[in-house]
N, C-alpha and C positions, 0 to 999 in steps of 0.2 A: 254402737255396740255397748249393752249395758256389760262395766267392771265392778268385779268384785273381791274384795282381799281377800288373798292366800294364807289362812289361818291367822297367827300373831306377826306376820312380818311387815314388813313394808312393802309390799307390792300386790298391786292389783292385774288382778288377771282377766281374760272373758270371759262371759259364761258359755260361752261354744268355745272346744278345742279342737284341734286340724287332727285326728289320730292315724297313723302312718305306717300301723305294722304291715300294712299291704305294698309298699312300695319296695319295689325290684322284684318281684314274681308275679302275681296280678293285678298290679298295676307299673307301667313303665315309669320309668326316669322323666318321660315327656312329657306323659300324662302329670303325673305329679309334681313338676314345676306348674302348669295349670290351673292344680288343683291349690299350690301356697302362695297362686299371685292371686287368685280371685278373693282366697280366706285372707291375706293381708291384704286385699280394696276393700272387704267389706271390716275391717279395722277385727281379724279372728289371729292374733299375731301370735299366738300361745299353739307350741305341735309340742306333740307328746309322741316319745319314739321310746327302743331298749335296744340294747346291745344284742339282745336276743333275736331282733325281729330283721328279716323278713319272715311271715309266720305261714307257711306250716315252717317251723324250726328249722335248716339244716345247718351241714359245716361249708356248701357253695356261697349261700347268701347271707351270712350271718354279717351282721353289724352295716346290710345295706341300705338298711333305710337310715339311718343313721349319716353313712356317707354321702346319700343324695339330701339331702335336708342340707348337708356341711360344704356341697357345692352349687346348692342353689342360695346360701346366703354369702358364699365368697364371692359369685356371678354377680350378685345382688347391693353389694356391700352393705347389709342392711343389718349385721349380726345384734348388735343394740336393740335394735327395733322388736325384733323377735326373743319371747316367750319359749325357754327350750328345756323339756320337762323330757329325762331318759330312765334308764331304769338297768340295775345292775340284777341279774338270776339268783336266785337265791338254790337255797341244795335243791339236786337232781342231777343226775346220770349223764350228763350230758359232756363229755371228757373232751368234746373238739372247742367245747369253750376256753379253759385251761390246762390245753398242753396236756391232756390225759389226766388229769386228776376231773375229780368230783367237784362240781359249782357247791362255792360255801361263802360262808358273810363274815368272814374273817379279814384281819387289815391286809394281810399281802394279798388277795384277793379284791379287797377296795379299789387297794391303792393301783394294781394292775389293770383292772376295769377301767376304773375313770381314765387314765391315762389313754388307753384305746378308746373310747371312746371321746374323750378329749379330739383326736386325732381325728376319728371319723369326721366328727362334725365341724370339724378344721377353725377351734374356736380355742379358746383357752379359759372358758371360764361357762359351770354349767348350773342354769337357775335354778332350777329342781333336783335334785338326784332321790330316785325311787329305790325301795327296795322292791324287787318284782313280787318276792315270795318269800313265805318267814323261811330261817335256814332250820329251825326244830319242823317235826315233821307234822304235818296238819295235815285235814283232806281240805283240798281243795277245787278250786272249779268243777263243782258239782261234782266231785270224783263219789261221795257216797251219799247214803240215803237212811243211814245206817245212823245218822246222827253222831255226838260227840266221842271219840274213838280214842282214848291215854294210851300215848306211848313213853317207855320209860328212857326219853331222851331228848333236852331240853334244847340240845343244839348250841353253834356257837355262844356266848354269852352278850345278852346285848349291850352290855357295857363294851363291850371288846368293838364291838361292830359299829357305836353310836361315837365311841372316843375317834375310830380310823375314821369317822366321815367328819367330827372335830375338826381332827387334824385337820382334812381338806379344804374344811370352811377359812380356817382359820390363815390357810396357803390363798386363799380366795380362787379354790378349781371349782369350787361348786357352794354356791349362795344358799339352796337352800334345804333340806331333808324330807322326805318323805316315805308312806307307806304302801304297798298295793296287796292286794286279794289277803288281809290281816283280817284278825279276830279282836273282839272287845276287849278281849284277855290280852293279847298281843298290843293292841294300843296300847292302855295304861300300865303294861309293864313299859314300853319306851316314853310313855312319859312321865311315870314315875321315875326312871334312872336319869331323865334329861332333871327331871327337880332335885334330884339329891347328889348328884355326881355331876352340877356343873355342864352336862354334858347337851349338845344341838335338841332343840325340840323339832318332834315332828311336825310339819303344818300342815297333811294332807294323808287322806287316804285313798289310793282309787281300787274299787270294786266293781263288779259289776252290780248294774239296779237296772230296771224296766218294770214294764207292766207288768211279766209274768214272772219277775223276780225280785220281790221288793223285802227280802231278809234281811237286808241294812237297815229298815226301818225296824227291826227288834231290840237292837243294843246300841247298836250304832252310830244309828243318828242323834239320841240323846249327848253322847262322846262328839259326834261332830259337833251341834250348838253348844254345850258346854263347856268344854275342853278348847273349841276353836280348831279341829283337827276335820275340815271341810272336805267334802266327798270329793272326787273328783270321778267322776260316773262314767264306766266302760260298759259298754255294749247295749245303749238304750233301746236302740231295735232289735235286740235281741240277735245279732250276726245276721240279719235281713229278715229273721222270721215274722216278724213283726208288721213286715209290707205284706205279707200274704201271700208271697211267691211261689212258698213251697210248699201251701197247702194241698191237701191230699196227694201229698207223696210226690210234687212234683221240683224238678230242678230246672231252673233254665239255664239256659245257654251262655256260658262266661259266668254265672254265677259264682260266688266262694264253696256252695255247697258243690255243684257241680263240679268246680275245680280239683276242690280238697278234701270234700267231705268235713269233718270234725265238728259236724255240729250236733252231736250226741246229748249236750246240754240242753239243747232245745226240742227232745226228742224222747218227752217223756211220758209217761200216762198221763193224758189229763191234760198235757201240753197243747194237742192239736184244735181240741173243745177251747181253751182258753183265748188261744190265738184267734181263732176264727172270732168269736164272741167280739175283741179288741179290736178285730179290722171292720166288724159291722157297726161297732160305735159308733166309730171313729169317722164313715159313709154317713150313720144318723146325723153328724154333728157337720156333714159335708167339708171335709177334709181329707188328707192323703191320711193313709196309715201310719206311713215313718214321718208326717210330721207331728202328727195327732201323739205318737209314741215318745218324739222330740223332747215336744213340748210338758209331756205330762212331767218329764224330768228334770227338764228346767228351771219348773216353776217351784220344786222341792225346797224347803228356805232350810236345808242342810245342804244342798249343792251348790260346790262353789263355782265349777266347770264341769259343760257335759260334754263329754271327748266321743268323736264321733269320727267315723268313717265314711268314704263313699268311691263309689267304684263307676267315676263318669261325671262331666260338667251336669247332667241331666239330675241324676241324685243329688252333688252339693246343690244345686238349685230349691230343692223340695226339702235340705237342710235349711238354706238360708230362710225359705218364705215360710218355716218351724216357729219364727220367730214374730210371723204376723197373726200370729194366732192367737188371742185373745182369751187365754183360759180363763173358764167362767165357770161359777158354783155348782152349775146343772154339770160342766164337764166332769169333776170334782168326785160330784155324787153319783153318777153313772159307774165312774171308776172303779171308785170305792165296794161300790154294791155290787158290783162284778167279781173284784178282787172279794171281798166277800164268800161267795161262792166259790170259787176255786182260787183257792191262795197258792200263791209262791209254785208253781208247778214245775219250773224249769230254775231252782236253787243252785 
């Protein structure tokens, strides 16, 4: 398994991650030990999980996946061995996370989180710590369409939020910082405050990137190679769209769409033209769809891991052979010339 270093630190990570928000509602405990012996044999020891997830959200399953990650590596004694990347909520409404107040990126807020999740994952010590989402008010996960939106409120201060993960580093609860679903503007203000105030640098961003959403490549990826602030890439297939499953309006059976619904991101004008287009490539090139879509993110020399899910030994299987795939200049320019035509559909 090709490693790669996680921005300016000392450690190297894989370029496929185990991603876990699906564990304890559709996907079980059984299934999901399974699914982190097979990704630790084929040497994928790096899971990314949040305090947030089991995902769709509630106050039943919160912080489960978490837990089952934290009792398959005590089963396991393997905690060392494993790569454990979580992630603290940033603002949102969501009051059964804290005791009835509002999720915010404040230190007593920090330092509450880790500590809970410390515990979930029945470890003491956590290599990544994420922010899930900035606590100033952004749009986010394709919430609009409407483009750059000022609101006049900047939100906790990131000094305040970068010093309490400090602290933590410097307790040794958590090795390393990080960012998720952030803006270019939101990066280099934290690493502007980590260069002048002393304060942790961030070494990662995870966003979402695929085929039919490659808006990280505007601002972004220039900050990842230059900066050192390396992608860590959520939802390469697009939450399954990307296999072709749900083309013309269809769900199958145990799917996440069918279960849950919530894939509105993936369900835009222009989206279903694109998708289609991406899955006949990907047949020209005589490949599966989701490894075809895998691989195109892999190969991104701004990503440092591509964080992936799967729902069944059958899927991680058409993960792992993602990686037999031999990306080649013609696959490149197919892409390109595609994306071309319908850019960024599903933002």
């Amino acid at each position: 398994m090709e490693k790669r270093r996680l921005g300016r630190t000392d450690l190297d990570v894989p370029a496929l991650c185990l991603g876990t928000m699906m564990y304890g509602d559709q996907i079980s405990e059984a299934d999901a030990s399974r699914q982190m012996d097979a990704c630790a044999d084929r040497g994928i020891n790096f899971f990314d999980t949040a305090e947030l997830y089991t995902v769709p959200p509630k106050k039943e399953t919160q912080g489960e996946s978490e837990r089952i990650i934290g009792r398959w590596m005590t089963a396991k004694k393997n905690r060392d061995d494993i790569i454990i990347a979580t992630k603290i909520a940033g603002r949102s409404p969501m009051p059964w996370l804290r005791d009835g107040e509002m999720t915010r990126l404040n230190r007593e807020q920090i330092f509450s989180a880790v500590e809970r999740s410390l515990k979930n994952l029945e470890t003491d010590y956590i290599d990544l710590y994420q922010l899930h989402w900035p606590d100033r008010p952004v749009q986010n996960f394709g919430a609009s369409r409407q483009g750059y939106i000022h609101y006049d409120d900047s939100g906790v201060p990131i000094e305040e939020t970068l010093g309490a993960l400090g602290e933590l580093v410097a307790a040794g609860k958590i090795r390393h910082v990080g960012l998720s679903n952030e803006t270019p503007y939101g990066v280099m203000k934290f690493a502007h405050a980590a260069e002048t105030k002393s304060l942790p640098r961030v070494a990662s961003i995870q966003n979402a990137y695929n085929l039919v959403n490659r808006a990280f490549e505007a601002g972004l990826a220039e900050i990842a190679l230059e900066e050192n602030v390396g992608l860590l890439a959520y939802s390469p297939i697009g939450q399954g769209m990307l296999t072709g499953k749900y083309l013309d309006g269809a769900s199958p059976e145990g799917s996440r769409g069918a279960m849950f619904g919530r894939l509105d991101r993936y369900q835009t004008p222009f989206a279903d033209e694109a998708i289609r287009s991406y899955v006949g490539l990907a047949e020209q090139f005589g490949v599966h769809p989701a490894a075809f879509a895998m691989q195109f993110v892999t190969t991104r020399p701004f990503v440092t891991s591509n964080i992936f899910g799967a729902n069944g030994m059958d899927q991680l299987q058409i993960i792992f052979d993602s990686l037999e795939i031999n990306w080649s200049y013609e696959m490149d320019r197919a892409v390109n010339d595609l994306h071309g035509r319908i850019q960024n559909p599903c933002p």
